[in-house]
Structure formats: structure tokens, C-alpha cells
MDAnalysis code that builds the backbone (N, CA, C; Angstrom):
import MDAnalysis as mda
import numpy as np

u = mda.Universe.empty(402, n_residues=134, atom_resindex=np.repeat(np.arange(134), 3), trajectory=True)
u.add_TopologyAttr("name", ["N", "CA", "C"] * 134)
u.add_TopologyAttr("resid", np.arange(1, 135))
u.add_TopologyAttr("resname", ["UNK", "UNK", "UNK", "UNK", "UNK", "UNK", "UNK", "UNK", "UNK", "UNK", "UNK", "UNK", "UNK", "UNK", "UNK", "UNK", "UNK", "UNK", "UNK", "UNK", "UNK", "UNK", "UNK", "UNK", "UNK", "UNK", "UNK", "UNK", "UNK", "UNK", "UNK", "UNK", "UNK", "UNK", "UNK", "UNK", "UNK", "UNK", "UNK", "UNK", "UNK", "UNK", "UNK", "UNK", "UNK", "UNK", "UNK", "UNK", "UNK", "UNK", "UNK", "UNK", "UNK", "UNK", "UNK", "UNK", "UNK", "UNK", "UNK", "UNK", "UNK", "UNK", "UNK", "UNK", "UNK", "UNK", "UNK", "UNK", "UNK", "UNK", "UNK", "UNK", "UNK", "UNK", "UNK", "UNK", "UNK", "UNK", "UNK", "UNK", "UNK", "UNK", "UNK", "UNK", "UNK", "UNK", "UNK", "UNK", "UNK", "UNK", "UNK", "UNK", "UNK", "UNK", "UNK", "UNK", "UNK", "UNK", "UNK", "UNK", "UNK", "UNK", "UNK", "UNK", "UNK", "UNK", "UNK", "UNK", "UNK", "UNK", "UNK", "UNK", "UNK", "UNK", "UNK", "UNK", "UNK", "UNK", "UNK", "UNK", "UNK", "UNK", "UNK", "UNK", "UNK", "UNK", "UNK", "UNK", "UNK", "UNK", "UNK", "UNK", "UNK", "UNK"])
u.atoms.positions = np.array([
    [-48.791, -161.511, -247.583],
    [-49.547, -161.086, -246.418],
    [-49.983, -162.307, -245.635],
    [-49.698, -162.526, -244.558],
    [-49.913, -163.452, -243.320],
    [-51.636, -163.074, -243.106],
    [-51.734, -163.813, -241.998],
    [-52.888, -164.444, -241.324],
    [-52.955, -162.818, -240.535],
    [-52.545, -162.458, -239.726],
    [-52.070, -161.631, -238.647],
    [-52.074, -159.997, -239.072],
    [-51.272, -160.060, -240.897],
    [-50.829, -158.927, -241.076],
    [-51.707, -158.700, -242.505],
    [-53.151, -158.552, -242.402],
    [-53.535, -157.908, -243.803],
    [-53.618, -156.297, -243.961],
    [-53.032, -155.424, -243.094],
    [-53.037, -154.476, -243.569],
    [-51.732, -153.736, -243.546],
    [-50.603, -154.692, -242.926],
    [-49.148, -153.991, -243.098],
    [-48.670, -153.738, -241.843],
    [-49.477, -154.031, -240.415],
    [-48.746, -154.464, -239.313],
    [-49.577, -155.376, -238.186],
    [-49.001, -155.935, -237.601],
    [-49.560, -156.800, -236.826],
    [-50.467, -156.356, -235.054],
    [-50.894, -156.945, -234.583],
    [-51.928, -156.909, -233.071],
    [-50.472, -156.427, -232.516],
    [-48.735, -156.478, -232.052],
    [-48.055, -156.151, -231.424],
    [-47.361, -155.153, -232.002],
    [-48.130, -154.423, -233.105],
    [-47.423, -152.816, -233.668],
    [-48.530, -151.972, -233.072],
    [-49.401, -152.634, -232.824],
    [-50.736, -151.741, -232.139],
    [-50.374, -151.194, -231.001],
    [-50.088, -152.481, -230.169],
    [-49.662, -152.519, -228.875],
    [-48.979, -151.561, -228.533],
    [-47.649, -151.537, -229.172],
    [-46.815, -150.469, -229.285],
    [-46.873, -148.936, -228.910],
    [-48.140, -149.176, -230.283],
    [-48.699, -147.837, -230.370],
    [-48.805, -147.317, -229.485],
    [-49.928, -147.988, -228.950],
    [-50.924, -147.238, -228.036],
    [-50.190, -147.470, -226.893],
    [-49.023, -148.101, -226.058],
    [-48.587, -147.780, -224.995],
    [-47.776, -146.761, -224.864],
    [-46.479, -146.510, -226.246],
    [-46.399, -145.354, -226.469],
    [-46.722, -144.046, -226.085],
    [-48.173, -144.170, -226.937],
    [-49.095, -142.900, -226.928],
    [-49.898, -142.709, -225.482],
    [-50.130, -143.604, -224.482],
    [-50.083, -143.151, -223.245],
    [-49.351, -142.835, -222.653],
    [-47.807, -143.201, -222.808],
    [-46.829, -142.148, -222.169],
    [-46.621, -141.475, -222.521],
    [-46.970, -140.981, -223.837],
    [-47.054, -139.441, -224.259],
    [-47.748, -138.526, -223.591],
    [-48.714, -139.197, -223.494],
    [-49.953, -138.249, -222.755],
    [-49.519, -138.179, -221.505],
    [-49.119, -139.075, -220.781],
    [-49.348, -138.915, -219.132],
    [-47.690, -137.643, -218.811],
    [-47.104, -138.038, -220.019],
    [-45.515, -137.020, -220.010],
    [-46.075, -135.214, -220.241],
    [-47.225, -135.003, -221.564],
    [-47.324, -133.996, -220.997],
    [-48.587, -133.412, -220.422],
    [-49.358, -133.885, -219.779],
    [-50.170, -133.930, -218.189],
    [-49.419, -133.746, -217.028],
    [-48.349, -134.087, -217.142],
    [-47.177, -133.872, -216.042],
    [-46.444, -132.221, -216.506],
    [-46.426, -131.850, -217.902],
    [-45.691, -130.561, -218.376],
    [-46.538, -129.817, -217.756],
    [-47.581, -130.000, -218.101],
    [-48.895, -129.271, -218.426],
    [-48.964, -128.430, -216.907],
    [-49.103, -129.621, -215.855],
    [-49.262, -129.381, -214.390],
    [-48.099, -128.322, -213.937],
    [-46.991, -128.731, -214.251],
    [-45.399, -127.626, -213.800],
    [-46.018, -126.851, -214.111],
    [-47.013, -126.162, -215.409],
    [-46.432, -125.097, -215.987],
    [-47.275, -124.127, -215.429],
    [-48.154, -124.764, -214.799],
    [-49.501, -123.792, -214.064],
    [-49.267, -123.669, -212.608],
    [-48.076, -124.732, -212.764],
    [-48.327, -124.778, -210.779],
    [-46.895, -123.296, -210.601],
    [-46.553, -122.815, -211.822],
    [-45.694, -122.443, -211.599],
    [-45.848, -120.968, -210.721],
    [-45.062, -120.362, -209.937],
    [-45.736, -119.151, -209.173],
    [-45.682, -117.570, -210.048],
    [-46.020, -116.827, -209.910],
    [-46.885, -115.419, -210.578],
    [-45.390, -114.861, -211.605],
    [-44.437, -115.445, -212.672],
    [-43.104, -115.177, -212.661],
    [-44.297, -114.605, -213.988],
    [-44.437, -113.469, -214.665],
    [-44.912, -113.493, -215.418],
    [-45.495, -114.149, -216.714],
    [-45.992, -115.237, -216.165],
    [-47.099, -116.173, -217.115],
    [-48.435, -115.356, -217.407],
    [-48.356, -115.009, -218.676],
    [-49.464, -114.813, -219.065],
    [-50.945, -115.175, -219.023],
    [-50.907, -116.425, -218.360],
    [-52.029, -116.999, -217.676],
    [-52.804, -116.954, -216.426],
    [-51.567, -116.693, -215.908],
    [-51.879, -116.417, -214.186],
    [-52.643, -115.170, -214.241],
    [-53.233, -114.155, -215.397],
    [-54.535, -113.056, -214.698],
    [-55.217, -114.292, -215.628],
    [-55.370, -114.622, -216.583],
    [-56.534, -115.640, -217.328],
    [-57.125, -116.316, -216.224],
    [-56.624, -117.271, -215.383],
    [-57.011, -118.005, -214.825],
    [-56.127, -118.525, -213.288],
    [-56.959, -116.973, -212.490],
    [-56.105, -117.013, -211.120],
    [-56.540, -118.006, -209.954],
    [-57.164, -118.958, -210.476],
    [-57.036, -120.070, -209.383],
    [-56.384, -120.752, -209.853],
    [-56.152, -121.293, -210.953],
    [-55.314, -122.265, -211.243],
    [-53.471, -121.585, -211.208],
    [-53.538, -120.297, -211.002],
    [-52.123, -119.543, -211.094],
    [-51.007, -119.619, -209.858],
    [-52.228, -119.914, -208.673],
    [-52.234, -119.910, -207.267],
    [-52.273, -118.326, -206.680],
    [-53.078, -117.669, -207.335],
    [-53.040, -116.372, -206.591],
    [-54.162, -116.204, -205.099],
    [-53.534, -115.671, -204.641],
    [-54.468, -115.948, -202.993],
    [-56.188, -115.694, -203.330],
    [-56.607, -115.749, -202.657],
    [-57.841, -115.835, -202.698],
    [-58.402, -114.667, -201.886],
    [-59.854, -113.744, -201.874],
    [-59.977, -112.833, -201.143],
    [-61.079, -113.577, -200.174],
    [-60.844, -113.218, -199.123],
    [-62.324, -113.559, -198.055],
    [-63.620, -113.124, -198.073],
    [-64.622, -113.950, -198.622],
    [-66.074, -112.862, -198.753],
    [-66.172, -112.321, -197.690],
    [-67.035, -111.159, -198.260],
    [-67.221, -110.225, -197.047],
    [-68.467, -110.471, -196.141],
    [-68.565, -110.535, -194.652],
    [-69.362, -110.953, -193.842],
    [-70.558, -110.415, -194.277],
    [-71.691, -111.311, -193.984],
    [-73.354, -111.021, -194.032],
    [-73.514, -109.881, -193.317],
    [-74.823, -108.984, -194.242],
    [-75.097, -107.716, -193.529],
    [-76.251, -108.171, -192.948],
    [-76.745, -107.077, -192.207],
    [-78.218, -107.436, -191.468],
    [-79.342, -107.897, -192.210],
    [-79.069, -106.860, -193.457],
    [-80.264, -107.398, -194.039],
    [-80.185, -109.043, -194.451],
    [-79.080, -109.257, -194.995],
    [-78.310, -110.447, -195.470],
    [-78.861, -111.848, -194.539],
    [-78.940, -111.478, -193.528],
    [-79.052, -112.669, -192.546],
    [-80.310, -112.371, -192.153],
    [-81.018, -111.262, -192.006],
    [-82.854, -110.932, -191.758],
    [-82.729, -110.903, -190.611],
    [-81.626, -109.965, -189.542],
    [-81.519, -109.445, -188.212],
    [-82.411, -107.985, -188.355],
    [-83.596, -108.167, -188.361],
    [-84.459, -107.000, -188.554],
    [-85.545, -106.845, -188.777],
    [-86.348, -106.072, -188.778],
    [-87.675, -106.005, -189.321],
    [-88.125, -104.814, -190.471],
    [-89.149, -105.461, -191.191],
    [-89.617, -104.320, -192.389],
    [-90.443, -103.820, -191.754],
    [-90.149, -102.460, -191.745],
    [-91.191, -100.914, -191.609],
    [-91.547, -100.295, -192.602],
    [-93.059, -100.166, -192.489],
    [-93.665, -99.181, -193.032],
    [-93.895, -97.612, -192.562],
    [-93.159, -96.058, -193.305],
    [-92.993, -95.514, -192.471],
    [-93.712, -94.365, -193.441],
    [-94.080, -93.135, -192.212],
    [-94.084, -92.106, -193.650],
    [-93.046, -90.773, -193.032],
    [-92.992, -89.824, -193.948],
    [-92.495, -88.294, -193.486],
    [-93.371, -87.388, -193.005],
    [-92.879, -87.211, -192.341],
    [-93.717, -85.686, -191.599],
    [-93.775, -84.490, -192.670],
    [-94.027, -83.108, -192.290],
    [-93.716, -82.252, -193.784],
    [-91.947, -81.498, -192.911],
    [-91.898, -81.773, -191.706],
    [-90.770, -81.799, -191.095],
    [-89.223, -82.524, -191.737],
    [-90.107, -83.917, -192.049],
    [-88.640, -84.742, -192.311],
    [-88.446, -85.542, -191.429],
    [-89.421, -85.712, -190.588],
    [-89.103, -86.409, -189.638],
    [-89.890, -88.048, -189.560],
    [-89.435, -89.106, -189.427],
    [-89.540, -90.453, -189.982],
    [-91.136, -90.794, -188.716],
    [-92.060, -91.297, -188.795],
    [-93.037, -92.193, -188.031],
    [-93.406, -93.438, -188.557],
    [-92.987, -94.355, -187.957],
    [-93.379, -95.945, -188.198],
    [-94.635, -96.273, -188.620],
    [-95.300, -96.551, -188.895],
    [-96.409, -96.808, -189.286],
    [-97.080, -98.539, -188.894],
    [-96.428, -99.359, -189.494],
    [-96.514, -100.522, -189.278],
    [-95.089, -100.928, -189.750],
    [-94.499, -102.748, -188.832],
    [-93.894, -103.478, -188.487],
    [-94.023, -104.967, -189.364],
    [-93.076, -105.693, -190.126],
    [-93.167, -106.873, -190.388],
    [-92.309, -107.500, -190.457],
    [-92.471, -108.718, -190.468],
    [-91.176, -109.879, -190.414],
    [-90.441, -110.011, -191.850],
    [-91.124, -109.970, -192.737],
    [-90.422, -110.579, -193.647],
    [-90.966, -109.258, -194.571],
    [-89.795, -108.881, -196.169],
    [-90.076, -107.972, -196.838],
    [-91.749, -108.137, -197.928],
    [-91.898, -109.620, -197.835],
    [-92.983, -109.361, -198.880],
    [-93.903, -109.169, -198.251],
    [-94.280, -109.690, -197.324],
    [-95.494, -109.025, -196.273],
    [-95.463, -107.479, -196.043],
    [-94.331, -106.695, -195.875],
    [-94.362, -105.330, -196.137],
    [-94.882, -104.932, -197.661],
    [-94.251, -105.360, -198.322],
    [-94.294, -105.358, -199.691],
    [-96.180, -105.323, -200.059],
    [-96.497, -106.301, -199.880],
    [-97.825, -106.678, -200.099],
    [-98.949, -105.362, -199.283],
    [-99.046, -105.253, -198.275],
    [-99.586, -104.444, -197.075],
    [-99.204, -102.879, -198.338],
    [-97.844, -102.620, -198.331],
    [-98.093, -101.117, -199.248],
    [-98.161, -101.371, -200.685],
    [-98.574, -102.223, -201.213],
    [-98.864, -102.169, -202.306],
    [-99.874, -101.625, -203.271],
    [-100.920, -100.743, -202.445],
    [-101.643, -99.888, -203.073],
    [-101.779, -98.496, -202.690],
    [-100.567, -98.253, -202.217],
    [-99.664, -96.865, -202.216],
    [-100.162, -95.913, -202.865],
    [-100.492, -94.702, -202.696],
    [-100.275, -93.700, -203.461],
    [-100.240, -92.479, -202.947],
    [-99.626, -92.561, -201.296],
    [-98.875, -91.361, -200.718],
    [-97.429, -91.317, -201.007],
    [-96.828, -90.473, -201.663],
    [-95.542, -90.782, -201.725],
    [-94.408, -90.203, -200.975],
    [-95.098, -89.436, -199.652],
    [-94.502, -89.626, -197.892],
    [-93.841, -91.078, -197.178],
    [-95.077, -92.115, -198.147],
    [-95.535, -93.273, -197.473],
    [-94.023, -94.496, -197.734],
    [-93.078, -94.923, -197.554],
    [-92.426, -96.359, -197.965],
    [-91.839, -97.421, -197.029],
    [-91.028, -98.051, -197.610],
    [-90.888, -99.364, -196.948],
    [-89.535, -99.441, -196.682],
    [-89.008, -99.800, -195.788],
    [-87.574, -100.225, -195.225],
    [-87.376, -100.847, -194.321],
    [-86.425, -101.560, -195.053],
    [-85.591, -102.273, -193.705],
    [-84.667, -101.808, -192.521],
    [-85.231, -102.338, -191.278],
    [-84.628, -101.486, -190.020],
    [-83.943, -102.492, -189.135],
    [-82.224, -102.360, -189.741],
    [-81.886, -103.160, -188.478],
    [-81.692, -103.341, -186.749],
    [-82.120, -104.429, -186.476],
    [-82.364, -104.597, -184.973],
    [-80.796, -103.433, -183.809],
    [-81.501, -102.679, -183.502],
    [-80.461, -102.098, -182.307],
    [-80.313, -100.407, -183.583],
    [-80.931, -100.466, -184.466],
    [-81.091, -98.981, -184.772],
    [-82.011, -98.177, -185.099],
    [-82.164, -97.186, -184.096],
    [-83.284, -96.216, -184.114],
    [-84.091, -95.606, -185.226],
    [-85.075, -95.782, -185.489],
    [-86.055, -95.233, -186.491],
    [-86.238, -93.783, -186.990],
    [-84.910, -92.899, -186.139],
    [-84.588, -91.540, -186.330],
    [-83.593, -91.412, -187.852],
    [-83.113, -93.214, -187.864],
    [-82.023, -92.692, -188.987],
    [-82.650, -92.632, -190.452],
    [-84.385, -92.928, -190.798],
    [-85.373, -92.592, -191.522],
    [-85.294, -91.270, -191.757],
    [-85.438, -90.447, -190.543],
    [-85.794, -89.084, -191.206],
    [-85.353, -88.424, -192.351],
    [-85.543, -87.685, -192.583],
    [-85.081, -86.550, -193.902],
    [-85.141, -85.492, -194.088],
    [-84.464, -84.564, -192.881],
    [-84.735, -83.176, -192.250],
    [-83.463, -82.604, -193.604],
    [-83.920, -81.726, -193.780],
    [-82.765, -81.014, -194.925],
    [-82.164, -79.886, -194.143],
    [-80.554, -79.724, -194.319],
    [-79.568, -79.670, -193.869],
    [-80.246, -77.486, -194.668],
    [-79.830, -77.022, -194.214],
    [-79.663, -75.500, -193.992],
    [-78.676, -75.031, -193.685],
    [-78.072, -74.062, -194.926],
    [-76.721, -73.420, -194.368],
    [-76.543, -72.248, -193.277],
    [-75.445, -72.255, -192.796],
    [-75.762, -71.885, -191.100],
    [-75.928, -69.771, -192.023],
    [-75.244, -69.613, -193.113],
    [-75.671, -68.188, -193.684],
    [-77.069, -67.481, -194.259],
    [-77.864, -68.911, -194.469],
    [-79.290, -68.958, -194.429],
    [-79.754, -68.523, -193.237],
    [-80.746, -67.107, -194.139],
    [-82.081, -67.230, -192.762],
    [-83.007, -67.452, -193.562],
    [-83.764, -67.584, -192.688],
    [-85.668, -68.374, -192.789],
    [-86.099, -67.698, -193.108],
])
């Protein structure tokens, strides 16, 4: 046994090694990539993991009114009609929230009313069949 070699190979069997063993790796990092980039041919992966499959993507669906706070919170109650009356108006839901929070008409609630629709679409007139009489 040499200076170099006390355990049965030398600093340039290392070398070897390990350059080797990075082109191993970088060879299949390169498989690896084909095999995902490959398109929807039935790979069992592509439902596992459909971004990496390249399956299209869906478009979220646009903000609703409430979503974006194009509106105001009403406090409203029912008539014995069905018919909706505003009560009070607020900007934001917890300020409605807060204001009916010691509720105990249960005519009485809270909704959101988006801007440009009428406070008629509250009501809650019940529908009567036209073979019904009164």
C-alpha cells in the first residue's frame, strides 16, 4: 500500500467516480424531462399531475359583485305580504353584521345588494297555483 492508496484506490478513482456519476444524473434529468414533456398519449401521469402533463389550463372565472364589493349591505325586513323594505344601508358586511346583531325578528336580515339591482328582487311573495282559490 502506497502513500496515496491506503484503502485500495487512489484521489483519481474518486475523480472518476464522481464525474461519472454526474453524467449519470444529468443523463437521466434529461429522461426524466422527455418523459413528462411528453403530450396526453396515455401516460398515466398526465391526470396525477396535469400541469406538469401540459394539459391546458382553465380560466378563473371573473369576480362577482360581491367579490369585488360593487354594492352595498342592506338591512331589510318582510312585509306579511312578502314584500322586501330596506331598512338600513352599509358599506361594508361587518358593519351590517354588527348593527343586526341583536336580532330577534326573524322578518328582519341582511344582504348583499348589488349596485344597478332593485330591492324588489328581496321579496318573497309565494307563487299560487293559477287552480287555487283564496
Amino acid at each position: 500500500m502506497g502513500e496515496n492508496n491506503p484503502f485500495g484506490f487512489d484521489p483519481e478513482d474518486l475523480d472518476r467516480v464522481f464525474r461519472d456519476a454526474g453524467e449519470g444524473l444529468r443523463d437521466l434529468a434529461a429522461k426524466i424531462g422527455r418523459f413528462v414533456e411528453q403530450p396526453d398519449a396515455g401516460i398515466p401521469w398526465a391526470s396525477i399531475f396535469p400541469d406538469l402533463a401540459g394539459a391546458p389550463r382553465t380560466r378563473p372565472a371573473p369576480p362577482t359583485a360581491g367579490e369585488t364589493g360593487d354594492g352595498v349591505w342592506v338591512i331589510y325586513t318582510l312585509d306579511d305580504d312578502g314584500t322586501a323594505r330596506v331598512e338600513q344601508v352599509f358599506p361594508t358586511e361587518i358593519e351590517a353584521l354588527r348593527a343586526h346583531k341583536n336580532n330577534t325578528d326573524p322578518r328582519r336580515s341582511v344582504r348583499f345588494l348589488p349596485y344597478g339591482v332593485t330591492a324588489g328582487i328581496l321579496d318573497r311573495r309565494e307563487e299560487t297555483d293559477a287552480g287555487e282559490t283564496g
